[in-house]
Each structure stands twice: as structure tokens, then as C-alpha cells.
C-alpha positions in Angstrom: 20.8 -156.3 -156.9 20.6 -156.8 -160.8 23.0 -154.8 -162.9 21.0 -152.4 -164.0 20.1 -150.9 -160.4 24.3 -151.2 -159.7 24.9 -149.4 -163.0 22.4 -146.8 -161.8 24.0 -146.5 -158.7 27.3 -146.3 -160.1 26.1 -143.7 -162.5 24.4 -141.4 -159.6 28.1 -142.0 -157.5 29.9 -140.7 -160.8 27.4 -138.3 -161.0 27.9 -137.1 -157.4 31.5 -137.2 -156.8 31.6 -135.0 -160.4 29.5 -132.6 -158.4 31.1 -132.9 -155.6 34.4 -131.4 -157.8 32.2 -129.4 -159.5 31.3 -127.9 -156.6 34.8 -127.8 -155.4 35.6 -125.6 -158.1 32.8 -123.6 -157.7 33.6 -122.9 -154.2 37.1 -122.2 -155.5 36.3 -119.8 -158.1 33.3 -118.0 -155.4 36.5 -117.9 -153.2 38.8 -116.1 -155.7 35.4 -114.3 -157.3 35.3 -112.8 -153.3 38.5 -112.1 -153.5 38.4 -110.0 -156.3 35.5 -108.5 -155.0 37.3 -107.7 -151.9 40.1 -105.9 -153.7 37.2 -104.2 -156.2 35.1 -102.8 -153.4 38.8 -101.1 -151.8 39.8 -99.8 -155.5 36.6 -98.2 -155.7 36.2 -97.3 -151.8 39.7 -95.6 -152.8 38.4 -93.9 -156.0 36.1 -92.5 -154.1 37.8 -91.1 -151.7 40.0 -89.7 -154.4 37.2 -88.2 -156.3 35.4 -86.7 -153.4 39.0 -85.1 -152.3 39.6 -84.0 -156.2 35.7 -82.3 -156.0 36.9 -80.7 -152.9 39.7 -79.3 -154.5 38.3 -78.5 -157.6 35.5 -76.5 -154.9 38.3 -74.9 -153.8 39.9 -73.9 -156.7 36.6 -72.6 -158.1 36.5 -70.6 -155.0 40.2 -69.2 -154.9 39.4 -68.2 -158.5 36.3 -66.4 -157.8 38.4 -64.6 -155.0 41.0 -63.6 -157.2 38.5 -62.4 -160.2 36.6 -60.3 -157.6 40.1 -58.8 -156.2 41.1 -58.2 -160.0 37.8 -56.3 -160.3 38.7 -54.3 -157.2 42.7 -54.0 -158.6 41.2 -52.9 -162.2 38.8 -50.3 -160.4 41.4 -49.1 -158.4 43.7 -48.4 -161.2 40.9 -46.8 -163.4 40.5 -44.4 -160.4 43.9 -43.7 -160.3 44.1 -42.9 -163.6 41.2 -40.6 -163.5 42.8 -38.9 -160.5 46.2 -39.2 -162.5 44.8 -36.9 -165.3 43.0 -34.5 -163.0 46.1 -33.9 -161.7 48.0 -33.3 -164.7 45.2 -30.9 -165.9 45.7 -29.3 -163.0 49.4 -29.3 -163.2 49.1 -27.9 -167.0 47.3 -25.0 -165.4 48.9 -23.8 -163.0 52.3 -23.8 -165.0 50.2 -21.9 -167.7 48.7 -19.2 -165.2 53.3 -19.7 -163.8 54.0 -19.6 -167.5 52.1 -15.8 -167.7 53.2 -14.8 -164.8 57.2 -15.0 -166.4 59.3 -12.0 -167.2 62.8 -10.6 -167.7 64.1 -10.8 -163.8 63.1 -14.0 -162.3 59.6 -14.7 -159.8 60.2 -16.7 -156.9 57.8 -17.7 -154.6 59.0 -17.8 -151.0 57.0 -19.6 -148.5 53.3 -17.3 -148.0 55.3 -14.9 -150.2 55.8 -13.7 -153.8 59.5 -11.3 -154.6 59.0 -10.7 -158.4 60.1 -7.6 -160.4 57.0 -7.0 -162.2 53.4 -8.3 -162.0 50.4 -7.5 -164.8 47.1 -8.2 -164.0 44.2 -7.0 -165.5 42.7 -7.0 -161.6 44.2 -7.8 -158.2 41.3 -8.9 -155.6 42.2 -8.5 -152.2 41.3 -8.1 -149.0 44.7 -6.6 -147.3 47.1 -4.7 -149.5 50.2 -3.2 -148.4 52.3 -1.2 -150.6 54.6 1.5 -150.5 53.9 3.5 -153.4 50.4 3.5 -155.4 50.4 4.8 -158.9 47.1 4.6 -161.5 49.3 5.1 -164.0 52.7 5.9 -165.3 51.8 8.9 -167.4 51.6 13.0 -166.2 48.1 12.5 -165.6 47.6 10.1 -162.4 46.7 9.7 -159.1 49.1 8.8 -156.3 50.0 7.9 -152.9 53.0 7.7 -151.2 54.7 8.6 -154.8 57.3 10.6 -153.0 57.6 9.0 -149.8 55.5 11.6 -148.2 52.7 10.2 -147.1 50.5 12.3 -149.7 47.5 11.7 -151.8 47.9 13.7 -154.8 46.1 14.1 -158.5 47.9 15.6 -161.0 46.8 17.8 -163.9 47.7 16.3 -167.8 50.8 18.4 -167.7 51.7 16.7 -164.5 51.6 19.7 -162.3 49.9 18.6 -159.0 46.6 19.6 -158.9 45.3 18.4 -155.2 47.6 17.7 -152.5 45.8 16.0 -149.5 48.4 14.6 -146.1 50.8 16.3 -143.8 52.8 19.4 -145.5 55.1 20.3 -143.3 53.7 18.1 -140.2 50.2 19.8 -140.7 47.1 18.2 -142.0 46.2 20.4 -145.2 44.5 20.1 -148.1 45.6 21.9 -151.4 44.3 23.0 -154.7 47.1 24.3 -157.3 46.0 25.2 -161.1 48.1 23.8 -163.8 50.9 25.8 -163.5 51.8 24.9 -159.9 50.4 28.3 -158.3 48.6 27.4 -155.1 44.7 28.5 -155.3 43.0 27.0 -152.3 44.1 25.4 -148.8 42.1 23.6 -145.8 43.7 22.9 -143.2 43.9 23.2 -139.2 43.4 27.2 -139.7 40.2 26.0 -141.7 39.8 27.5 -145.5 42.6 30.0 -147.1 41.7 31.2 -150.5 45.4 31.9 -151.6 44.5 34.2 -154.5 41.0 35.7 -152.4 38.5 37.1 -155.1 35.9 39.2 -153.4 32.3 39.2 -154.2 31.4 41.9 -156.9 28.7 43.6 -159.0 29.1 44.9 -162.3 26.4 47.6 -163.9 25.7 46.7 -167.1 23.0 48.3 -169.8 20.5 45.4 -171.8 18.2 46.0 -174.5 15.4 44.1 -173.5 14.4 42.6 -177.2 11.7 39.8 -176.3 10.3 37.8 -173.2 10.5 34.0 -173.2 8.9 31.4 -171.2 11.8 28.4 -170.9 15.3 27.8 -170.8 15.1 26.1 -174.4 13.4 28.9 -176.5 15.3 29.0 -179.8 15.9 31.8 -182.0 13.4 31.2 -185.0 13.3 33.0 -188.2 10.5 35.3 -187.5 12.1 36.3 -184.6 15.5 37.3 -186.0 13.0 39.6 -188.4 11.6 41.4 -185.8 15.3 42.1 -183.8 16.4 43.4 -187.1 13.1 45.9 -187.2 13.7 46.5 -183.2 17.9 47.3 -183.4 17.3 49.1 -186.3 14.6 51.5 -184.9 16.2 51.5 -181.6 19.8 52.5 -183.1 21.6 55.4 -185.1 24.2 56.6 -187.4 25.4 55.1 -190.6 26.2 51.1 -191.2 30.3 52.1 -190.4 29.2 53.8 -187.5 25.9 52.2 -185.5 24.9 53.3 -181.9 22.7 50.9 -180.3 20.1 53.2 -178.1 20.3 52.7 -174.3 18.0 50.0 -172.5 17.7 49.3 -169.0 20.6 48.9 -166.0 21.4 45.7 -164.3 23.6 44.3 -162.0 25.4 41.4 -162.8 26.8 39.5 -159.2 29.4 37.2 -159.1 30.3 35.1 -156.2 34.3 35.5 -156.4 36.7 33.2 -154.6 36.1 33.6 -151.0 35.1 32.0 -147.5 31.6 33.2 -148.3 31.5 32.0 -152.3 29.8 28.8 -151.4 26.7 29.7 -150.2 26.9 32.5 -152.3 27.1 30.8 -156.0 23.4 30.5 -156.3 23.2 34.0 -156.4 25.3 34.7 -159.3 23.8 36.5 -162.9 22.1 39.4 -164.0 20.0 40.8 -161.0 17.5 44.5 -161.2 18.8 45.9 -158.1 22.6 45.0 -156.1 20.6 42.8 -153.7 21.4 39.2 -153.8 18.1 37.5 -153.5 16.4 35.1 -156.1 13.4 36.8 -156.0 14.9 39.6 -157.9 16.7 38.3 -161.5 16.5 40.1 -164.8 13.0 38.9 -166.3 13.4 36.2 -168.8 14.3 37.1 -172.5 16.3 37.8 -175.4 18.6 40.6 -174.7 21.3 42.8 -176.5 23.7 45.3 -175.1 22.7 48.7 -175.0 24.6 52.1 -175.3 27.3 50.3 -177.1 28.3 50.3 -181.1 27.0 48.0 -183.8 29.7 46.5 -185.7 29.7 46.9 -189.5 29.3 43.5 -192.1 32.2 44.7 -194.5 33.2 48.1 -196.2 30.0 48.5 -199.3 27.7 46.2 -197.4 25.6 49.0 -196.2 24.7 46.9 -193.4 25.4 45.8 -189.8 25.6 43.2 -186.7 24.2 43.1 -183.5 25.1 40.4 -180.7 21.8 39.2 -179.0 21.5 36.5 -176.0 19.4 34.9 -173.8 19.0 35.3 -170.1 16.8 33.1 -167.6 16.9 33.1 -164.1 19.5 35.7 -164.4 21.9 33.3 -166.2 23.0 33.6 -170.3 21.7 30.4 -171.6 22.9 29.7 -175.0 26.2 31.2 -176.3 25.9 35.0 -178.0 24.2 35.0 -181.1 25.1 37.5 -183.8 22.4 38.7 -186.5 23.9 40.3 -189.3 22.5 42.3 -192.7 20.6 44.6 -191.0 20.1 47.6 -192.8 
């Protein structure tokens, strides 16, 4: 073999036993490179597992705090309620110690169970549906109505002087009903013996003598000025004497009826007035006009006047209408 082919061969041995330590290494380094894999692939398998456990808690965190926000919604709309109630309640409480507040006087109001023991209550109205009281009063002064004021058991009304003017309950353990005028004199009575007129006024007639001066067709008719004119003309024709000393001529007799104060005046009332004959009917009334009294004397308008009065009135239906009217300066 010449020396160049064992140079070569020498060379390519070099060459191999370099690669084989080359190799060595290599295998040495892969070795320690695995290694460090190895312990890489745990530190991240384990950083893994850490993260995926820290997302789960952070999940859970997230989740608690979502809770507690929702719960602190709840908690804040609680409280807002409560307050609302809170102040609906003191506005009610301010009330009430307002309407106690008006209720307060002198003596002291205590409210006992269902019940109220006060001195004095004013009240504009008191709505109820039961009301027991001894004593009922409308008012403090003369004039008032009463029950029980006495302890008697009575219903009376008083007249403004304070004398009782109807008496209604048991006087004297019978049922009565009384009437008394203002001075205290008994008038009327009902009772168990039915009606007693105390101070009985019979029925009556009374003949009187009109002057039958003009006719008129309503209740209303007034007295006008031409009228008046022609009374003046009609007394003074129809009377005699001087202006001291007038005599009104005579006119017609009538019959004026009044009822009285009697068992019978009730259904009797509608006859009362100025009838032509002592019949009570209403068919029968002195016919509708303008009267003055007859057969009596005139009354004089003052010493040198030289003239004189008459009283005319008017009458419908048998009833004076208007109050007397007197027409003066006739002469």
C-alpha cells in the first residue's frame, strides 16, 4: 500500500474516531437536552395545572361576586323599601299626634282600651252609628232642645227665655205631651186621656158692620192712586158731621168665625174669617173687596185740618189680606 492510500486511511480513521466522539458528545448533550426536556414538559404540565386551577378560581370568584352584587341589589332595595315604609309611617305618626294634639285640653284624655274618658270633646260633627249618652243638649244657651237634661227621661224645647215650651215623656209615670207659652202656663196636653186644651177657647162668631167700598179679583190687588180718589168721594158721601166729628154711614152685617182653642179647632180652622150668614161653610165668605168699617167714627187729621181718616182693608176668601190701610185728607 503506497503512502498516500495509508495516509488516506489514517486520515478517514482520524476522521472517524473524531466522529465517533463527536458523536459521543452529541449523544451526551441529546441525553442532557432530554433531560431538560423532561423536567420542561413537567414545569409546564405543572403550570398548567396551576393556570387551569387559578381560571377556576378566578370563575369562581367572578361568580361569588356576581352573587354578592345581586344580593346587594336585593339588600339596597330592601332598605329603599324600608325607608319608604319608614316615612309613611312617620307621616302617619305626625297625624295622628296632630288630630291627639287637637283633641288636648285642661283635664287630661286617656284612651282606655275600646274606650275614650276625657272631660271635654269639640267636634264640628260626630258620625256614628250607636250613641249612648245620658244627657243631650243642642246647646248651652236658654234656647235649646233636650233630652234627659234633668234625668227625667224627657224631650223638651225651650222658648228663648228658657221657659219650657214642649214637654214630651212620662210626667208623673203617664205618657203626655205638653205645650206651655213662655211664661210657664200650661196651654195644651195629649196624653192617655187623649187631647186637653188647658185654657179651652170655644168657637165664636162676632157681628160686625163693613162698608163694602170696591170688588177685587185676586189676593194681590194693590191700592192705586185712583182708587184711593174714589174712597175719598165714596166715605165722604157715605159719612156725616164735621171733620172733629165724622160718622161713617152703616154698610152691611157679617159674621166673623173664629175656630178658638178646642177638641174641634182643627178641622175647624179652615173655616175662620168674615162669613154673610153664622154658617161655617166655604161656600159662603164675604165677597172679595176693599172694605171699611161701618157705623163707626172717622178720626180727625189734626185740630185746623178741616179734614179726616178712614181705615180701609182688604178681604178675600173671608180673610184680611194686607194690613189696615189708612187714607187721610179727606174733606
Amino acid at each position: 500500500m503506497d503512502s498516500s492510500t495509508q495516509g488516506t486511511i489514517n486520515s478517514a480513521s482520524s476522521n472517524a474516531s473524531s466522529a465517533v466522539s463527536t458523536a459521543n458528545s452529541a449523544n451526551n448533550a441529546a441525553g442532557s437536552a432530554n433531560l431538560k426536556a423532561d423536567s420542561a414538559i413537567s414545569t409546564a404540565n405543572t403550570a398548567n395545572t396551576n393556570a387551569s386551577n387559578a381560571i377556576s378560581t378566578a370563575n369562581s370568584a367572578n361568580s361569588t361576586a356576581g352573587t354578592a352584587n345581586s344580593n346587594a341589589s336585593t339588600a339596597l332595595s330592601t332598605a329603599n323599601t324600608a325607608k319608604s315604609t319608614a316615612d309613611s309611617a312617620k307621616t302617619t305618626a305626625d297625624g295622628a299626634i296632630a288630630t291627639l294634639n287637637g283633641w288636648k285640653f285642661a283635664t287630661t284624655t286617656e284612651i282606655d282600651g275600646a274606650k275614650i274618658r276625657t272631660g271635654t270633646i269639640t267636634a264640628d260633627k260626630i258620625d256614628t252609628d250607636n250613641l249612648i249618652s245620658r244627657v243631650i243638649r243642642t246647646s248651652e244657651g236658654a234656647s235649646r232642645l233636650s233630652i234627659n237634661e234633668l234625668n227625667d227621661g224627657q224631650f223638651k224645647v225651650r222658648h228663648t227665655n228658657g221657659q219650657v215650651a214642649i214637654q214630651i215623656g212620662l210626667v208623673g209615670g203617664i205618657p203626655k205631651i205638653l205645650f206651655y207659652d213662655s211664661s210657664g202656663t200650661k196651654i195644651w196636653e195629649g196624653g192617655t186621656n187623649g187631647i186637653v186644651y188647658v185654657n179651652d177657647v170655644p168657637e165664636s162668631w162676632i157681628t160686625t158692620n163693613l162698608f163694602f167700598m170696591d170688588s177685587i179679583s185676586s189676593a194681590t190687588e194693590t191700592l192705586t192712586s185712583t182708587k184711593i180718589s174714589a174712597f175719598k168721594s165714596k166715605i165722604k158721601l157715605n159719612s156725616s158731621g164735621s171733620s172733629t166729628s165724622r160718622q161713617m154711614g152703616p154698610g152691611n152685617d157679617c159674621y166673623l168665625y173664629s175656630e178658638g182653642m178646642n177638641a174641634t179647632s182643627g178641622s175647624n180652622k179652615q173655616c175662620a174669617g168674615y162669613h154673610t150668614s153664622q154658617v161655617k161653610l166655604l161656600t159662603n165668605w164675604l165677597p172679595n173687596g176693599w172694605y171699611t168699617p161701618g157705623n163707626t167714627t172717622l178720626f180727625s187729621d189734626g185740630p185746623g185740618t178741616g179734614t179726616y181718616s178712614a181705615t180701609v182693608f182688604k178681604v178675600f176668601n173671608g180673610q184680611v189680606q194686607d194690613d189696615y190701610v189708612i187714607i187721610g185728607g179727606i174733606s
